[in-house]
KENUGU-874318 format. One record per residue (C-alpha): residue in three letters; y, x, z. Coordinates in steps of 0.1 Angstrom, whole numbers. Example, Ala and Ser with C-alpha at 12.3 -4.5 7.8 and 13.67 -1.06 7.14 Angstrom:
BEGIN
   r    yy    xx    zz
 ALA   -45   123    78
 SER   -11   137    71
//
This chain:
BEGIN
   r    yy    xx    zz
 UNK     0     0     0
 UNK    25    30    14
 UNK    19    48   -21
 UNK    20    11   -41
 UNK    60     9   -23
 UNK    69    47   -37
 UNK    59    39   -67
 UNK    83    14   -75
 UNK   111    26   -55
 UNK   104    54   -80
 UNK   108    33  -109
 UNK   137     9   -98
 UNK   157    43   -86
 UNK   188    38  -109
 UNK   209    61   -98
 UNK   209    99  -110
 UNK   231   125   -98
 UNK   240   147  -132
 UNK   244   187  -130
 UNK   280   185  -134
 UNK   280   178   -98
 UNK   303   206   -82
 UNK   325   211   -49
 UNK   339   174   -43
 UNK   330   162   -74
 UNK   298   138   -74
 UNK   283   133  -111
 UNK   260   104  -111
 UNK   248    84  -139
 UNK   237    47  -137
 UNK   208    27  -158
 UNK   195    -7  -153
 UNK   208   -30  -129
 UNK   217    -7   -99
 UNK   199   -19   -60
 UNK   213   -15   -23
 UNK   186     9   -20
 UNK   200    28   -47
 UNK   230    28   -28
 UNK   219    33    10
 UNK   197    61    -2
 UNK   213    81   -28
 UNK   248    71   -33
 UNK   265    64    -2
 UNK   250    93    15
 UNK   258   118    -6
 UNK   295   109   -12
 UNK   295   107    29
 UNK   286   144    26
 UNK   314   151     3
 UNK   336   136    22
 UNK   324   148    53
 UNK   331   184    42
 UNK   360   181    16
 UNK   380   154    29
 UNK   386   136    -7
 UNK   358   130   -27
 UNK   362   130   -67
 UNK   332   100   -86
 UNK   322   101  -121
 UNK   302    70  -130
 UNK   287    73  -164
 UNK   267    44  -178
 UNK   237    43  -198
 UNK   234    18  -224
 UNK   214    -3  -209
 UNK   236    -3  -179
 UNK   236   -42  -166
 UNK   259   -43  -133
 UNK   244   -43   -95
 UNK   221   -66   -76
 UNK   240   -85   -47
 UNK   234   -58   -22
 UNK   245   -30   -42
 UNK   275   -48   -48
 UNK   277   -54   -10
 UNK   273   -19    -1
 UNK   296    -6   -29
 UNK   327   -29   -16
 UNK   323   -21    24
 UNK   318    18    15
 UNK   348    11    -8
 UNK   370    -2    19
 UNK   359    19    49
 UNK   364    50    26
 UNK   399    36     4
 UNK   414    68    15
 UNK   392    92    11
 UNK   389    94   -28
 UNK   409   114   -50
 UNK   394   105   -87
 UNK   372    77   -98
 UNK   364    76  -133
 UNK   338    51  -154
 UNK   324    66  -184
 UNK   311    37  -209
 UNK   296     4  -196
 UNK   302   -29  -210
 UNK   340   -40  -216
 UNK   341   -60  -178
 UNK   338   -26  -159
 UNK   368   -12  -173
 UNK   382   -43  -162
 UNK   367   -39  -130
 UNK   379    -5  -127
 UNK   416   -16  -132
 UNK   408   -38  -100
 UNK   399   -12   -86
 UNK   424     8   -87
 UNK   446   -16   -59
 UNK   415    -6   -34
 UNK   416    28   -37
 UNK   441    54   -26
 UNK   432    80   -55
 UNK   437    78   -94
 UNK   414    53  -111
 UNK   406    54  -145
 UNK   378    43  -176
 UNK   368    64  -204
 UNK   349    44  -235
 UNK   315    66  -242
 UNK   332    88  -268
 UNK   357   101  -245
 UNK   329   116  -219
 UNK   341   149  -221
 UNK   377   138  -215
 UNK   364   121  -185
 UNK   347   157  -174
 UNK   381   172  -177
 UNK   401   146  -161
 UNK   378   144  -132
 UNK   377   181  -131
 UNK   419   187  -130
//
């Protein structure tokens, strides 16, 4: 049973942290509908970390194409980390996703102290550089 449960946390892990991860800087990439585990086990904790030991925490968010939002407690768990931490990010930047998360990202931007911005998929390295200065 204990092996049958890793197995499809395994498979319904939708969250990736990417290699251009550096310093304050946390590079993730999303796929699939994204879960509160995905969140309370990968996500949250390491942008705690960042914060913990940098202060301000820079987020780059790419999407994959089949990128389809978050499941209710993902969406929970991104708003409270959102409003307990509103302070403590310096850049936030969405790379691709569907046309409602750049709108969501404009939202965003009046819940968050740092600069908010979305990058359409051909624009990823601009996203890399902006996230970066």
């Amino acid at each position: 049973m204990k092996l049958l449960l890793e197995i499809e946390w395994e498979v319904s892990k939708m969250i990736e942290i990417l290699p251009d991860t550096h310093g304050n800087m946390l590079a993730i990439r999303g796929r699939g509908k994204l879960t509160g585990r995905d969140y309370e086990e990968l996500l949250i904790p390491s942008l705690e970390a960042i914060i913990k030991e940098h202060r301000k925490a820079r987020l780059l968010f790419h999407m994959d194409a089949d990128f389809s939002g978050w499941d209710i407690d993902a969406a929970w768990n991104y708003a409270n980390f959102g409003f307990r931490h509103k302070g403590d990010f310096e850049k936030v930047a969405a790379v691709c996703g569907p046309k409602w998360v750049h709108w969501g990202m404009k939202l965003k931007s009046y819940f968050v102290d740092g600069e908010v911005k979305a990058f359409p998929c051909e624009e990823a390295s601009q996203a890399l550089d902006w996230i970066n200065s």
